[in-house]
C-alpha positions in Angstrom: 7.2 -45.7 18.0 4.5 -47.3 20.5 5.7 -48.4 23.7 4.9 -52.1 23.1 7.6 -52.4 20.3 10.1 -48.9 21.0 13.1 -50.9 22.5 12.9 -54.2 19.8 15.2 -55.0 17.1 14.8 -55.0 13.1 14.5 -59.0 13.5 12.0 -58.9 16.8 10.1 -55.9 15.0 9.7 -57.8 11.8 8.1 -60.9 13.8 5.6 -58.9 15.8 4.8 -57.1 12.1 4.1 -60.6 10.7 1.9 -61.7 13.6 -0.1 -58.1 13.4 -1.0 -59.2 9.4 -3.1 -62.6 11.3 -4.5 -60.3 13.8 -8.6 -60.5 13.6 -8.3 -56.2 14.1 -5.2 -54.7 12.6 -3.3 -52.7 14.9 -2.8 -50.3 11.9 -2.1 -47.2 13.4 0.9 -48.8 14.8 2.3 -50.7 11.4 1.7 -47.0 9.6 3.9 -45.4 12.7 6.7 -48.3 12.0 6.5 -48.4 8.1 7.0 -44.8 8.4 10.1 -44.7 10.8 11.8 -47.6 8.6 11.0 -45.6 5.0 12.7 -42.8 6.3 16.0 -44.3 8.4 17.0 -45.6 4.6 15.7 -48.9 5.7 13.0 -49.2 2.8 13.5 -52.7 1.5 12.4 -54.4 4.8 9.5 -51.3 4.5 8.2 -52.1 0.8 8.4 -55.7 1.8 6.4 -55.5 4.7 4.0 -53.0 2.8 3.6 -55.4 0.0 2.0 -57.7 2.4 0.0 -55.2 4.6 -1.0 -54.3 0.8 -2.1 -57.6 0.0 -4.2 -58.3 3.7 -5.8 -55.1 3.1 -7.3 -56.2 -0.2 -8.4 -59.2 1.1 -10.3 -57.4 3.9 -11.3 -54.8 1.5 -10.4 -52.0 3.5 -10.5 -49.2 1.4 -9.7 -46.8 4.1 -6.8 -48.4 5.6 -5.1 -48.8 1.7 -5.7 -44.7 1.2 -4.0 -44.1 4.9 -1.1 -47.2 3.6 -0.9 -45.1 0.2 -0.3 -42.0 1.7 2.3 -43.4 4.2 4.3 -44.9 1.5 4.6 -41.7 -0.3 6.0 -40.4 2.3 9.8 -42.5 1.6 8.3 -43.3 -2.3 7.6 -39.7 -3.4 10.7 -39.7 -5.9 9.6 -42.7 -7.5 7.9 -42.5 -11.0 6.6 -45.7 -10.9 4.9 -44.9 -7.5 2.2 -43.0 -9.6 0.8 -46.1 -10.6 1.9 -48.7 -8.0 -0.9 -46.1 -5.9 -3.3 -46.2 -8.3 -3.9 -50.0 -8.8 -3.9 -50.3 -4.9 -6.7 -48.0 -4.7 -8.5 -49.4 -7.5 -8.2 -52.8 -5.4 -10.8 -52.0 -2.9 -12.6 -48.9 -4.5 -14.4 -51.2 -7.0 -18.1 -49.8 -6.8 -19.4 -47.3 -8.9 -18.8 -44.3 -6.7 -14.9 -45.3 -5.8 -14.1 -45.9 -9.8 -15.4 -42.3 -9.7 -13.6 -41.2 -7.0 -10.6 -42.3 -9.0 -11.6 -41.1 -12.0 -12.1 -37.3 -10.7 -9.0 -37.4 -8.5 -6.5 -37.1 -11.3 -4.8 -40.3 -11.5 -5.1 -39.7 -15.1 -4.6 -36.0 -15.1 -1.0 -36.4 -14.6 -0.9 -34.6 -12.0 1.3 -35.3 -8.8 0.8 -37.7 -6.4 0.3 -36.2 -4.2 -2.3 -33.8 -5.2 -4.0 -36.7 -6.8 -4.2 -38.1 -2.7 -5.0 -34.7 -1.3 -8.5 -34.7 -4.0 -9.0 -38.3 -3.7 -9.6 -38.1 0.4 -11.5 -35.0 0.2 -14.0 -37.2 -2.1 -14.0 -40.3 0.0 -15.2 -38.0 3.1 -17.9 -36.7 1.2 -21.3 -38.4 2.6 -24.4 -37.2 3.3 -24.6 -34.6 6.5 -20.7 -33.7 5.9 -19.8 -30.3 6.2 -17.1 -28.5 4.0 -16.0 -25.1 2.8 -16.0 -23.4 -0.7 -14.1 -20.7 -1.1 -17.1 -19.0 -3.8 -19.7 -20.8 -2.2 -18.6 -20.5 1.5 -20.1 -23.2 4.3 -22.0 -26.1 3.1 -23.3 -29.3 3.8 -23.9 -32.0 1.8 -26.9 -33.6 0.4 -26.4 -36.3 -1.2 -24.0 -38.3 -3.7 -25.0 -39.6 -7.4 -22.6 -42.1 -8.9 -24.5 -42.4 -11.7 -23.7 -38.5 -12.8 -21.3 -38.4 -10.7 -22.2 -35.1 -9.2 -22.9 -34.1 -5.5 -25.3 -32.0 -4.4 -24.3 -29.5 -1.6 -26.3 -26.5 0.2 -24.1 -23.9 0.6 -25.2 -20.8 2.6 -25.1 -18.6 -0.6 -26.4 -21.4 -2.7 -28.7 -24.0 -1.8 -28.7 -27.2 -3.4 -26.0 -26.5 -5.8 -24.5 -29.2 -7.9 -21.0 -30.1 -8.2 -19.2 -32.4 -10.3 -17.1 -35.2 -8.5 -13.6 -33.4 -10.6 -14.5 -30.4 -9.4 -15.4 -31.0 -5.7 -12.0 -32.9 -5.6 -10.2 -29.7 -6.6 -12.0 -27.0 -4.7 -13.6 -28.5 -1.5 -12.3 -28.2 1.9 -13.6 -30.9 4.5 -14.5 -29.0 7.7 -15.3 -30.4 11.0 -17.5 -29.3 14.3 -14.4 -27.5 15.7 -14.5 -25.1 12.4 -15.6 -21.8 13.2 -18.1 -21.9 10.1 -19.3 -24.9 11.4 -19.7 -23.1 14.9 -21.9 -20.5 13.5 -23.6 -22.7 11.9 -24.5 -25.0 14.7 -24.4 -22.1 16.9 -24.7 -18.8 15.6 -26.2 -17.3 19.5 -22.7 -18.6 21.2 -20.9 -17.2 18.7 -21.8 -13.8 19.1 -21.6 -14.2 22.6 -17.8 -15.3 22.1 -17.1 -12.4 19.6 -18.6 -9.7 22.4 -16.9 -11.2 25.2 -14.0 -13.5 24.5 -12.9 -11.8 20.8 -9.2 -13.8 21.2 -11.1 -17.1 21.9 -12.9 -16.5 18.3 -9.2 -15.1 16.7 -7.6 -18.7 17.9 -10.7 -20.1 16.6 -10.1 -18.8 13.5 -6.5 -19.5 13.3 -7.5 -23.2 13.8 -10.0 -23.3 10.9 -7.8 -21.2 8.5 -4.2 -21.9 9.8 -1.9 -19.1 10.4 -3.0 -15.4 9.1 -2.4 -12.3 9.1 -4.6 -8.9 10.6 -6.1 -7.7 7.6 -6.5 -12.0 6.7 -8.7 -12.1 9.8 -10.5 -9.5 8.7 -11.6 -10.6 5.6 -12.5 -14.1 7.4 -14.1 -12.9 10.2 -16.0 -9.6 8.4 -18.9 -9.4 8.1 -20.5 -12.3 9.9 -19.7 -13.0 12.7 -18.0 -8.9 13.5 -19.8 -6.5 11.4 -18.3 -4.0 9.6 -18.3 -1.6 12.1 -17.5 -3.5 15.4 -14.3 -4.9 13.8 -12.0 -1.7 15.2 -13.0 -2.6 18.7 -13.1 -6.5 18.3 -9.8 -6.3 16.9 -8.3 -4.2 20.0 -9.9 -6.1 22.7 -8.5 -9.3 21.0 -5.1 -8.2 20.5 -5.2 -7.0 24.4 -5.8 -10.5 25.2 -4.0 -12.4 22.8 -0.8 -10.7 24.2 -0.5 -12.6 27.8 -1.9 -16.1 25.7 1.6 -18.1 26.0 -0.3 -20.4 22.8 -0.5 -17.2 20.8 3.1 -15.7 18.4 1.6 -12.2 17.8 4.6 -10.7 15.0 5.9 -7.2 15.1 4.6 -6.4 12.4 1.0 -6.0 10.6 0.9 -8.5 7.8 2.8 -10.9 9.4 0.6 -14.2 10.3 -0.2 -15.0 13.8 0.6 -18.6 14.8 -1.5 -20.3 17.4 1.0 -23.0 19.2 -0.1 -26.4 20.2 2.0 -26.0 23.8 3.2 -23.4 25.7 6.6 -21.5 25.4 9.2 -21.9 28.0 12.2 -20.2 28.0 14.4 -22.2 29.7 18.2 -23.8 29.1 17.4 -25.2 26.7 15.6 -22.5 24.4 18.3 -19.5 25.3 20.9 -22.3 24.0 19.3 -22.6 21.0 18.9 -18.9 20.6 22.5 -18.6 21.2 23.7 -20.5 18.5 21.0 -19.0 15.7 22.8 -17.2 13.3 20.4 -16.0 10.6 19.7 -12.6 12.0 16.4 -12.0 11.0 15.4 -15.5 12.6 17.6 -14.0 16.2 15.1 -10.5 15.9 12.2 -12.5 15.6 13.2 -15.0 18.9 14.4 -11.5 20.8 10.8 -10.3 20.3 9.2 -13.2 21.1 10.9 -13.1 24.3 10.1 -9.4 24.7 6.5 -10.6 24.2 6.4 -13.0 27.1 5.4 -12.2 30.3 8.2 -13.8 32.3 9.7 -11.4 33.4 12.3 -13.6 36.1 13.7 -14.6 32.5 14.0 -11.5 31.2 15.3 -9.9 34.1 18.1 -13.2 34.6 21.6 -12.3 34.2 22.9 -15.2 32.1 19.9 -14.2 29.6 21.3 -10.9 29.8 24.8 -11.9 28.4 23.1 -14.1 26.0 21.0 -11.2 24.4 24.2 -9.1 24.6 26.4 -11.6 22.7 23.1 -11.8 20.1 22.9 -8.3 19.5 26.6 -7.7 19.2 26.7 -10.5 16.7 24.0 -9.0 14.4 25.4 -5.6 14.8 28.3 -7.0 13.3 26.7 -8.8 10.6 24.8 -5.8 9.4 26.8 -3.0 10.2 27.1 -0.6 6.7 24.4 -3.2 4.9 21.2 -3.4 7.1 20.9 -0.4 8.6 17.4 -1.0 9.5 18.3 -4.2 11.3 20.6 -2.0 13.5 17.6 0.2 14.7 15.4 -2.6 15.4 18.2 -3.9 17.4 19.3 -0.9 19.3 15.5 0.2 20.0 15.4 -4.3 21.7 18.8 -2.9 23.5 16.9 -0.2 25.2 14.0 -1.8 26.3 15.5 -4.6 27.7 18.2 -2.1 29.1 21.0 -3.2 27.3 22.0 -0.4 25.1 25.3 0.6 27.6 28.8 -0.5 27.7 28.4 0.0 31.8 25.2 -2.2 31.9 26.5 -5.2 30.2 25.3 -4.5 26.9 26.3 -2.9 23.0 27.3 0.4 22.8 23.9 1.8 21.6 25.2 5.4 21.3 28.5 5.0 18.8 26.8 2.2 16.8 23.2 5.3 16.3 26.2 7.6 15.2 26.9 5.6 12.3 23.3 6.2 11.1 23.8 9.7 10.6 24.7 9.3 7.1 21.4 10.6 5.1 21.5 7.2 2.7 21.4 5.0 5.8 19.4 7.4 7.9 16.6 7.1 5.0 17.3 3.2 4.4 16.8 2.7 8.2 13.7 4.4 8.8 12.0 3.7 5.7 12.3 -0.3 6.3 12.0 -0.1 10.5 8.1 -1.2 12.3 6.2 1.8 12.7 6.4 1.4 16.7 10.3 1.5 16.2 10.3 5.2 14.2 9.4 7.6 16.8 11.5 6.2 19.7 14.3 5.6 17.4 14.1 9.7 16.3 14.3 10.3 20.0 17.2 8.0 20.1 19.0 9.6 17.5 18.0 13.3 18.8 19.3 12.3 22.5 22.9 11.6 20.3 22.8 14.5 18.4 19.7 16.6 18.3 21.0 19.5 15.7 22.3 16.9 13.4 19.1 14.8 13.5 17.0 17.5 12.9 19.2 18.5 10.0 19.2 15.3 8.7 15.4 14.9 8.9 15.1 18.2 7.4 17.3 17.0 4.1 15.4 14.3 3.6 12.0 15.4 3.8 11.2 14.9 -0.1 12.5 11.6 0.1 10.7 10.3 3.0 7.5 8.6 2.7 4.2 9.7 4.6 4.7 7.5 7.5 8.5 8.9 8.0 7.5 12.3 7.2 4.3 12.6 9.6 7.2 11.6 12.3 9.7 13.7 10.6 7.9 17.1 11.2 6.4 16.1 14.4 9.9 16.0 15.5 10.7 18.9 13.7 7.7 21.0 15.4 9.4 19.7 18.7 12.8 21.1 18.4 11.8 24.9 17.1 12.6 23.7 13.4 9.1 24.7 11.9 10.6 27.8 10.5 12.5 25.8 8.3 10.7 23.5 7.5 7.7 25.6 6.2 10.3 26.8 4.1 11.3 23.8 2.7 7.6 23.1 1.5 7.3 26.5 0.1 10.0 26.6 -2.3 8.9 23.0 -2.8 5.4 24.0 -3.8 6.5 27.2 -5.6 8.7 25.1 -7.8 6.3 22.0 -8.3 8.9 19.8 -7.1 7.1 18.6 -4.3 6.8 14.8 -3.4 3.8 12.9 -3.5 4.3 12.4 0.0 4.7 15.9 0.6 1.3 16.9 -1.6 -0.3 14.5 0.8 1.1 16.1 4.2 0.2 19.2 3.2 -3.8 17.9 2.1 -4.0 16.6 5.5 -3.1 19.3 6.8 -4.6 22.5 5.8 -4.7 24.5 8.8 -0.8 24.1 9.1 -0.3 24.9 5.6 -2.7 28.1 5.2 -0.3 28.8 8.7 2.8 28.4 6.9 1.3 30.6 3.8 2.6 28.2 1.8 0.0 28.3 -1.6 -3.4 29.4 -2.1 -5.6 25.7 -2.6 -6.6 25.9 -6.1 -2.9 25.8 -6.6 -2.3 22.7 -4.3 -5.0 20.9 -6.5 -3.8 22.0 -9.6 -0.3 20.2 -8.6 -2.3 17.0 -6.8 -3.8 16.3 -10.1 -0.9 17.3 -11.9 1.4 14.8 -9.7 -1.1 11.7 -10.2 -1.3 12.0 -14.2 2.9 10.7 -13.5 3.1 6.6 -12.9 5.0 6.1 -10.0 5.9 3.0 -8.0 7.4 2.3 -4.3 6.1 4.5 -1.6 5.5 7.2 -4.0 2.5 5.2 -5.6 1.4 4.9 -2.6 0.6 8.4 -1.4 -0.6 8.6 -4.6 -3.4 6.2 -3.7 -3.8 8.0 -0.6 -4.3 11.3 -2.4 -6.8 9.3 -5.0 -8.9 8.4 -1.9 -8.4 12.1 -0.5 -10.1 13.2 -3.8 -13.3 10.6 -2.9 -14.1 11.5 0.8 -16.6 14.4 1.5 -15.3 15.6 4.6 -12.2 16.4 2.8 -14.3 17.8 -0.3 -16.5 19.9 2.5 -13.0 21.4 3.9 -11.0 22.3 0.6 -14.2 22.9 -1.2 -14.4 26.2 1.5 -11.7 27.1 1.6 -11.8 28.2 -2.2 -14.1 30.9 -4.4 -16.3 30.4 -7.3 -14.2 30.6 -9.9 -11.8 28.2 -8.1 -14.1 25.6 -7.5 -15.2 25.7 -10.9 -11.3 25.4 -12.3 -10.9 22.4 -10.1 -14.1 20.5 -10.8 -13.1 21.3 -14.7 -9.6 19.7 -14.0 -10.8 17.1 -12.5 -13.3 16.2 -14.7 -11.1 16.0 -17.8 -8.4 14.7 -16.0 -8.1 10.7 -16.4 -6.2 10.1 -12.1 -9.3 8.4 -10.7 -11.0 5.4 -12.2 -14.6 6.4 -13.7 -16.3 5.2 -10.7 -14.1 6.9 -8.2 -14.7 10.2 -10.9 -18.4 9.8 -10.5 -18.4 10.1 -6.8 -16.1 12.8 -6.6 -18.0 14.9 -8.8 -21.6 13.8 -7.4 -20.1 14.8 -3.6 -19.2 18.4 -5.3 -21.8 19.0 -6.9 -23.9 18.0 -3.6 -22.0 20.1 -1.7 -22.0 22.8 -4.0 -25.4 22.7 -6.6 -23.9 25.3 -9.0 -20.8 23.0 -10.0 -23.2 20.9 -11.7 -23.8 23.7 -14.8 -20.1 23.3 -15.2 -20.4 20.2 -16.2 -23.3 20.7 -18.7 -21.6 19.9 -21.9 -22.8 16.5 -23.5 -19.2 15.4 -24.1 -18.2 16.3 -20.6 -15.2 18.2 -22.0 -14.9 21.6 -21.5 -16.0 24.1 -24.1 -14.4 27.5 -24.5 -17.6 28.9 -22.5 -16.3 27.2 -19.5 -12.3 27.3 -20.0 -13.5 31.2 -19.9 -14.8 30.9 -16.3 -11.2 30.9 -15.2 -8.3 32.4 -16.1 -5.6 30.8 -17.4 -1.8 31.3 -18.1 0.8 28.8 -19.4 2.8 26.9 -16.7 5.8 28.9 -18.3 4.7 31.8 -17.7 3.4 30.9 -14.2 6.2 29.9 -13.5 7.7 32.9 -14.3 5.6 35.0 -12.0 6.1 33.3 -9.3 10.0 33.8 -9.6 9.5 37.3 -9.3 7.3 36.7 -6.1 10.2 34.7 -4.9 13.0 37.6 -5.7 10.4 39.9 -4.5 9.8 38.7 -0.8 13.4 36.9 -0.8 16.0 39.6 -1.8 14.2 42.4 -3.1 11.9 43.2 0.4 14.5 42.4 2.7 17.2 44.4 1.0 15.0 47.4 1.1 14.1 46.5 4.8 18.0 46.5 5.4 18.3 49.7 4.0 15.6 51.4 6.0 17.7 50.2 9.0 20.7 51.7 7.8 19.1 55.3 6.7 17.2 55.7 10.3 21.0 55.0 12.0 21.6 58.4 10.2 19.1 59.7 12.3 16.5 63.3 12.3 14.3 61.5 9.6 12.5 64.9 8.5 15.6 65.4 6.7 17.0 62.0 5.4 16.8 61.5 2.0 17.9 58.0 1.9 15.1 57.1 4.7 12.4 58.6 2.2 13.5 57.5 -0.4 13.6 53.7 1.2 10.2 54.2 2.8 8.9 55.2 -0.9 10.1 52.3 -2.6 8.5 50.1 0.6 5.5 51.1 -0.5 6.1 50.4 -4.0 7.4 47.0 -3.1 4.4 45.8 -1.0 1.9 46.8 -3.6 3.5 44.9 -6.4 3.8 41.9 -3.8 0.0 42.5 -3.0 -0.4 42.6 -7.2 1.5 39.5 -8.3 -0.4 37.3 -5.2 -3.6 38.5 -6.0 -2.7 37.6 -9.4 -0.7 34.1 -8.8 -4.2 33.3 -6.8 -7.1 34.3 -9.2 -4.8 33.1 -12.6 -4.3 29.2 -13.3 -1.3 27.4 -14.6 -2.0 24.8 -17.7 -0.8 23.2 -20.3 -4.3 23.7 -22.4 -4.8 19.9 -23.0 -8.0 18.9 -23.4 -8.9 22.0 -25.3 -11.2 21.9 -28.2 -9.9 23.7 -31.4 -13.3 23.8 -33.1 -13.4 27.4 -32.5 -10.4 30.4 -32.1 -10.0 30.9 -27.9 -7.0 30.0 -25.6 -5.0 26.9 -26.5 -5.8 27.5 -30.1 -3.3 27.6 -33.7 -4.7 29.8 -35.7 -3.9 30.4 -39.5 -5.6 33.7 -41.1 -5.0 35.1 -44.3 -4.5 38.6 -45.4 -6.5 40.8 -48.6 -3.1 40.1 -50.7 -2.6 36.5 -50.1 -0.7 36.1 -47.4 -0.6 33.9 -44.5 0.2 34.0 -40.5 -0.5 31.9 -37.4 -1.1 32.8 -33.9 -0.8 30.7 -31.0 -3.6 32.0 -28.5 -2.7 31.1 -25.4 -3.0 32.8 -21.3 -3.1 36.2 -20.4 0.6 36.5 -18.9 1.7 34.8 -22.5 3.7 36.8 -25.2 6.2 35.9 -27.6 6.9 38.0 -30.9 8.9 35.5 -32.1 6.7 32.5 -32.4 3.8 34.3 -32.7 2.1 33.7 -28.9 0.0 36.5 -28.4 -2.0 36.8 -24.8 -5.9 35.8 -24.9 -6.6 39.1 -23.3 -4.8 41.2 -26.5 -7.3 42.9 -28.5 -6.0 40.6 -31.4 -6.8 37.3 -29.7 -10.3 39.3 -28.5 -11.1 39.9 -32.2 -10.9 36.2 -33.5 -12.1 34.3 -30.4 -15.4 32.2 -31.3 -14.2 32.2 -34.7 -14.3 29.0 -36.8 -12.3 28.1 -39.8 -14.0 30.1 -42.8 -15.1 32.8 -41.1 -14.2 36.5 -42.0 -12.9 39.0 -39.3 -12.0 42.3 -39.2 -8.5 42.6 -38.0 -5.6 45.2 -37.7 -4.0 45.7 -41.1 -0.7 44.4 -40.9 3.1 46.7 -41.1 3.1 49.8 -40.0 0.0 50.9 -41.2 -3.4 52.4 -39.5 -6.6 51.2 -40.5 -8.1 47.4 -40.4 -8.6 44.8 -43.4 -11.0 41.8 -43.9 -9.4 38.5 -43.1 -10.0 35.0 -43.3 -9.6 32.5 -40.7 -8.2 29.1 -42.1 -7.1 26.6 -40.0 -8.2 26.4 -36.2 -6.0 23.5 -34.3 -4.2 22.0 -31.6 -0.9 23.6 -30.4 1.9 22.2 -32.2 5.1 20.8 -30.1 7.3 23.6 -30.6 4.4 26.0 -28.8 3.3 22.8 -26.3 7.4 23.0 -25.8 7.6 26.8 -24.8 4.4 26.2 -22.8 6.2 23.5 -20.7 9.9 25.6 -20.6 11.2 27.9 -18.0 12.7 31.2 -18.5 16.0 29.2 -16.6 15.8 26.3 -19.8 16.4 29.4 -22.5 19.6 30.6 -20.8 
């Protein structure tokens, strides 16, 4: 309320409204300021009386831009009102009689039905729009405006990716934004050379500047606002930093905990005082009492922080959400704990919670993985340490359980902490039997692609077989934190310092099964496909004959570059790896020990005998990872049945008539029963390159010697039964 008329009555107000209406200048700020304050204390009859005349002076005066400011005010206390719509629109019409205001009104939806309010909004961009004005599009960007034509009703506007582009007055209303000189566009505009000078040397001044343009927004929002004029591409790492140094000790800047959480610029600075620690007191919507307690962690006064009385009331705030979210939010109790500690607060004997008993109750693996899967990323490692200071064997054991559950951000902390308390043992283990039995997690794939000098450390699988199990994992549609390793491992798959180092790492034959999988696999997007395959085939020439074929689909020349056994029977062998180097080796190791306690070893027989089947032992664990390295798992989709090879159903008749069918499939892959014979049997050798039709000379069939003429006649995909076997485990039969 201005000063002149703050302490007056309703009946002293009313005469000083009446003598304002004969003024020669309106004092119209002031009636909007008292219209306002009556509307909305419930006192709107003396208000639409009072507006009715300011209505009718305004008319008379033909003040078009005091009726749109009267308009808006009134909507304020006359939103609700369904005959507002129109009482608005005729008092508009009023005074925007010429050709350009009737079209004004006409493109700002008055008879659209749209709200009111978005009808005002449109209607004042349109009446700001004059020659030399500058405004935003968000296609078009920063423009400036030519000229107006009421005949056509169009305007004509040069925008920096579009000079003089036309615009209808509908669609101006609805998309434009008016800017000003402040505007940061309008800044570079003006002054692109002071600009850059602000974004090299003052890069928070040009975030605030920003923020006032845009209004409140995120990190990565700045980024796309401020990238690539007026930070380039590659300058925005360091711009960023510098600005977030600064922006820290700026009392007018709330920087949030967390990354896509907008930055608010405030119009005055903070104090914490009385008056805000009383209000902080009485909050009681926990989320809003974290966000206060890290503002005030924020601030730089540290005489408040440090304060006794603020002390107890920070206490009494964290003891109150503690007790709100004990057993629900677990990762509201970290983030309080981890405030505890750093403002010293997390002991009974310091005046604060009892941050030790309430970290116990977090223990539990479901709220262990709830916690840290929902806490800020600068909250994780210190709350591990936390936890570890507790309890460290029961932390680590818990972190160990949960690895497959944990996604990447957890899990890089995880094992870091892991590593750190002499766990590595165990947790190499846990990856190997993870990978041995394709049960790994997306998360866990990724970990291990990241890092390969750990992993060929650990022994845990040869490459080709990691890559096999990459692709594998992305063909499954996950959601959550799963899909979004996934899309880690996608981009993984497109960058060719990764390709370089995997790509290495493997032989011929490997690199060749992996660009094959890859190829006819359908995880990456074509694009994405085409540049995986073009940086292979740069960093390795030969690749490209692989991928010869005209269909891009691989023929059974190539599917021969490999080999190739079912995932079944893959499987398979790699459970007898397993027994081999789990029970069988260390059992025999065991009973070395126990022969040489016998003692004179020239005569021990059980030593010998030990020692003997060692070296049996080792050779067949040197055989079946030679083997488990050079021979592929698959489920032969993709294959093409035009000809007899591995993958294929096969029909052939016999001299007398009869029938029988064959399911060619790897070379570890046998089964009387349904007919699988292995693609290395001299059976599968005689028909391969067959087609349908064609005669071959084949074993006679029963007991008899000797061969017989045959015809092959029907070449086709596997049918379920075989695609079922393929996908079973010697475990699923039992």
């Amino acid at each position: 309320m201005p000063k002149e008329i703050k302490d007056r009555n309703d009946s002293e107000l009313e005469a000083w409204f009446l003598d304002a209406l004969a003024a020669e200048k309106l004092p119209l700020d002031h009636m909007l300021v008292l219209l306002a304050q009556f509307g909305a204390n419930e006192k709107t009859g003396m208000a639409n009386s009072w507006v009715g005349l300011l209505q009718d002076t305004l008319m008379e005066r033909g003040d078009k831009f005091g009726m749109f400011r009267l308009m808006k005010t009134v909507y304020t206390w006359r939103k609700q009102e369904s005959v507002f719509f129109k009482t608005c629109k005729d008092a508009l019409a009023s005074v925007f009689k010429d050709r350009l205001g009737t079209g004004f009104l006409g493109a700002a939806g008055f008879d659209q039905n749209l709200p009111v309010s978005e009808c005002l909004r449109r209607f004042e961009v349109l009446i700001e729009l004059k020659s030399g004005q500058f405004c935003y599009d968000k296609t078009w960007g920063f423009g400036i405006v030519q000229r107006l034509d009421d005949f056509y009703q169009k305007i004509v506007i040069n925008f920096d990716k579009k000079k003089g582009h036309q615009m209808s007055f509908v669609y101006a209303g609805e998309a434009l934004e008016i800017i000003g000189n402040d505007h940061i566009l309008t800044v570079q505009h003006n002054d692109p050379v002071k600009l850059a000078e602000l974004v090299k040397n003052n890069p928070a001044e040009v975030v605030k500047m920003a923020i006032r343009s845009y209004g409140p927004a995120s990190a990565p929002r700045l980024r796309e606002l401020l990238v690539p004029d007026p930070v380039k591409p590659d300058e925005w790492k360091i711009f960023w930093d510098e600005a977030r140094k600064m922006l820290k000790d700026d009392l007018l800047i709330d920087l949030p905990t967390k990354r896509n959480d907008p930055i608010h610029l405030r119009e005055k600075h903070r104090e914490y005082d009385e008056e805000w620690f009383a209000a902080f007191r009485s909050e009681r919507d926990v989320d809003r009492v974290l966000e206060l307690v890290a503002e005030l962690e924020a601030s730089t006064d540290d005489v408040v922080k440090t304060g006794r009385q603020w002390k107890e009331f920070l206490t009494d705030r964290f003891a109150f959400v503690v007790k709100g979210c004990f057993g629900k939010r677990p990762d509201i109790i970290v983030r309080v704990v981890m405030f505890a500690k750093r403002f010293g607060l997390d002991r009974v004997e310091d005046g604060g919670i009892d941050g030790i008993a309430i970290t116990r109750s977090l223990f539990a693996p479901e709220q262990f993985l709830l916690a840290i899967s929902k806490i800020p990323a600068r909250d994780l490692n210190g709350f591990v340490q936390y936890m570890s200071a507790c309890d460290a064997k029961l932390t680590a054991d818990v972190i160990l359980s949960l690895i497959p559950q944990m996604a990447i951000n957890v899990l890089n902390e995880g094992i870091t902490f892991l590593l750190q308390t002499m766990k590595e043992d165990d947790c190499a283990e846990l990856f190997r039997s993870r990978l041995m039995t394709r049960t790994a997690s997306p998360s866990m794939l990724l970990w291990v692609c990241r890092n390969l000098d750990r992993a060929a450390t650990w022994e845990l699988v040869n490459i080709s077989e990691l890559l096999a199990q990459v692709i594998d994992d992305l063909k499954e549609t996950k959601s959550g934190d799963d899909l979004k390793s996934q899309n880690q491992l996608k981009l993984l798959l497109t960058q060719k310092a990764w390709l370089e180092k995997v790509l290495a790492r493997m032989s011929a034959d490997q690199r060749a099964d992996f660009i094959i999988r890859l190829n006819i696999s359908r995880v990456l997007d074509d694009a994405a496909k085409r540049s995986a395959l073009a940086l292979m085939i740069k960093i390795y020439p030969e690749l490209k004959d692989i991928l010869s074929s005209k269909d891009e689909q691989p023929d059974e020349t190539i599917v021969r570059r490999g080999r190739f056994t079912s995932w079944r029977s893959y499987r398979e062998r790699q459970e007898q790896y397993k027994i081999l180097i789990e029970k069988t080796i260390p059992a025999n190791s065991r009973d070395i020990a126990i022969a040489r306690s016998y003692g004179d070893l020239r005569e021990n027989h059980e030593y010998k005998t030990a020692k003997e089947m060692q070296g049996i032992f080792l050779k067949r664990q040197g055989e079946i990872e030679r083997d488990l390295q050079v021979v592929k798992g698959t489920d032969f989709a993709g294959i093409p049945v035009n000809r007899v090879g591995m993958g294929t159903f096969v029909t052939i008749r016999r001299p007398n008539g009869s029938e029988q069918t064959f399911a060619v499939l790897g070379e570890w892959d046998r089964d009387e029963k349904l007919g699988i014979i292995s693609s290395e049997s001299k059976l599968a050798k005689l028909m391969e390159g067959r087609q349908e039709g064609d005669e071959v000379t084949l074993p006679a069939s029963g007991s008899g010697d000797g061969e017989e003429r045959c015809e092959i006649v029907k070449v086709m995909n596997l049918p379920d039964e075989i695609k079922q076997w393929v996908a079973g485990t010697a475990e699923q039969e039992k």
